[in-house]
C-alpha positions in Angstrom: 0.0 0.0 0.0 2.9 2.4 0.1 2.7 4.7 -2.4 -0.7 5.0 -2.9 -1.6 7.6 -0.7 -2.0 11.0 -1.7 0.4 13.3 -0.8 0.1 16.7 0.4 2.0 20.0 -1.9 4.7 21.8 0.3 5.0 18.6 3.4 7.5 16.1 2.7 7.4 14.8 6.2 4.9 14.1 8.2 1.9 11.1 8.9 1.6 8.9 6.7 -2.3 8.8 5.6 -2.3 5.0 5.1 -3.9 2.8 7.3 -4.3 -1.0 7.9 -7.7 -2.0 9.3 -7.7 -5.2 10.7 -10.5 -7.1 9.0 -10.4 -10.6 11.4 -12.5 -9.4 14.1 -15.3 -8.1 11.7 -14.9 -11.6 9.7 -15.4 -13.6 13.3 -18.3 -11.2 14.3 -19.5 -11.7 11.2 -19.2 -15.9 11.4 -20.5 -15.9 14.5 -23.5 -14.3 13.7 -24.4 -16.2 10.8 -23.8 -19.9 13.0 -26.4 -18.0 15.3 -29.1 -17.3 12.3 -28.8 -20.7 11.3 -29.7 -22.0 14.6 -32.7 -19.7 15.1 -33.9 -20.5 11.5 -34.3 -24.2 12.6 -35.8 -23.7 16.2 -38.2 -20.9 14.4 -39.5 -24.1 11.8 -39.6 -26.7 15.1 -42.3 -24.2 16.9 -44.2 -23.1 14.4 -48.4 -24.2 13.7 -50.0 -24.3 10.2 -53.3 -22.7 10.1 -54.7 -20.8 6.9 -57.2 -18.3 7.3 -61.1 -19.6 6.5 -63.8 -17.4 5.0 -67.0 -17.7 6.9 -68.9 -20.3 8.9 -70.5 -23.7 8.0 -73.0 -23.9 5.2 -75.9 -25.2 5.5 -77.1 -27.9 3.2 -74.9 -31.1 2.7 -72.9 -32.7 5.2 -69.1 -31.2 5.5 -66.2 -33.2 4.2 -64.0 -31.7 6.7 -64.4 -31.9 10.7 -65.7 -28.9 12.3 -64.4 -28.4 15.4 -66.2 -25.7 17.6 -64.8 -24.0 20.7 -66.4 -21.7 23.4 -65.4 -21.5 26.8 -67.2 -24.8 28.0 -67.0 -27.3 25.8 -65.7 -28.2 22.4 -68.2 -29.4 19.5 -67.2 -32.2 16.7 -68.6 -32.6 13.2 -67.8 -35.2 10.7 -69.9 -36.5 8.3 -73.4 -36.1 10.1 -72.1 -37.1 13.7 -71.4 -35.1 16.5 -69.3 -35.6 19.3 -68.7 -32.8 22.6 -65.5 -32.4 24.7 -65.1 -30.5 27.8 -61.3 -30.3 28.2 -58.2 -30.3 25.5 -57.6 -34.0 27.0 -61.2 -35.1 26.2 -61.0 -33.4 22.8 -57.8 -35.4 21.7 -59.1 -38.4 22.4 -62.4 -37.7 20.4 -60.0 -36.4 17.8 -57.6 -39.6 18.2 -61.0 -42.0 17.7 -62.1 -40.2 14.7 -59.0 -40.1 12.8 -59.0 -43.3 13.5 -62.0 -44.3 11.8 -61.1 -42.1 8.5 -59.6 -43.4 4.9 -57.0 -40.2 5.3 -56.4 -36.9 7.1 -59.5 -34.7 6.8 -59.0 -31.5 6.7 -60.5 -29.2 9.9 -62.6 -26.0 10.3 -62.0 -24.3 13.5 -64.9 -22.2 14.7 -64.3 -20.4 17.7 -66.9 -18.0 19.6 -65.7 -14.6 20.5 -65.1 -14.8 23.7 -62.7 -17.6 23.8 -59.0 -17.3 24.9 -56.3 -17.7 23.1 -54.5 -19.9 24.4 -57.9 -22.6 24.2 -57.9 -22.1 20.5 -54.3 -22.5 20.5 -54.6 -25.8 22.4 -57.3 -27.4 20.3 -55.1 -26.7 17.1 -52.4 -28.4 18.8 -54.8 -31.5 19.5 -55.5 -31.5 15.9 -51.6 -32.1 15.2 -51.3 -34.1 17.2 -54.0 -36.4 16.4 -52.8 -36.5 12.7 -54.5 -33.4 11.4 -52.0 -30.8 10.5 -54.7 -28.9 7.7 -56.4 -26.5 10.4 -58.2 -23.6 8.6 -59.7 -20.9 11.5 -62.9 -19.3 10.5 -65.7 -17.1 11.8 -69.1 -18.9 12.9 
């Protein structure tokens, strides 16, 4: 690098106005941050849930070919092709859940319909019962 600096009219001595920055620290900074994102990405895809936005509620005319799955605050409602089943707790709905997918050809595809006033973290909960009962295409909609 000598040489390449510009040098000032009139000053023959003096500072020289080259400098050497020292690039390994911004290179391990650099690595270090990139192991970490590539950690995170993977954790990020372990704890994530599917769910696709629905369009309105249930209509009304021929049974559903998907399971509609009701929540409010006290119970949880079932319904697959013309039965209906009720839960009262997250452990009573994946066992309802476990016996139906049991009895279907392949994974039907489930409607969640929850009230208004329900928490989140009950909605939550019942779309985890779904995954783990085999169901992973949840769609939430409005009833």
């Amino acid at each position: 690098m000598a040489g390449s600096a510009p040098v000032e009219p009139g000053r023959s001595r003096g500072r020289s106005l080259d400098a050497t920055i020292n690039l390994v620290p911004c290179i391990d900074l650099l690595s270090s941050l990139i192991a970490f994102l590539l950690m995170t990405a993977v954790w990020t895809q372990l704890g994530t849930l599917t769910a696709a936005a629905g369009g309105t509620g249930p209509s009304e005319g021929s049974p559903p070919a998907e399971l509609e799955l009701r929540v409010s605050r006290e119970n949880f409602g079932l319904r697959w092709n013309g039965a209906r089943r009720e839960a009262r707790d997250l452990k009573g709905l994946r066992v309802e859940l476990e016996e139906l997918r049991a009895g279907m050809p392949h994974a039907a595809p489930v409607r969640v319909l929850p009230d208004d006033e329900v928490p989140y973290e009950l909605l939550v909960g019942a779309m985890d019962a779904c995954a783990a009962a085999g169901l992973p295409q949840v769609t939430v909609a409005s009833p």
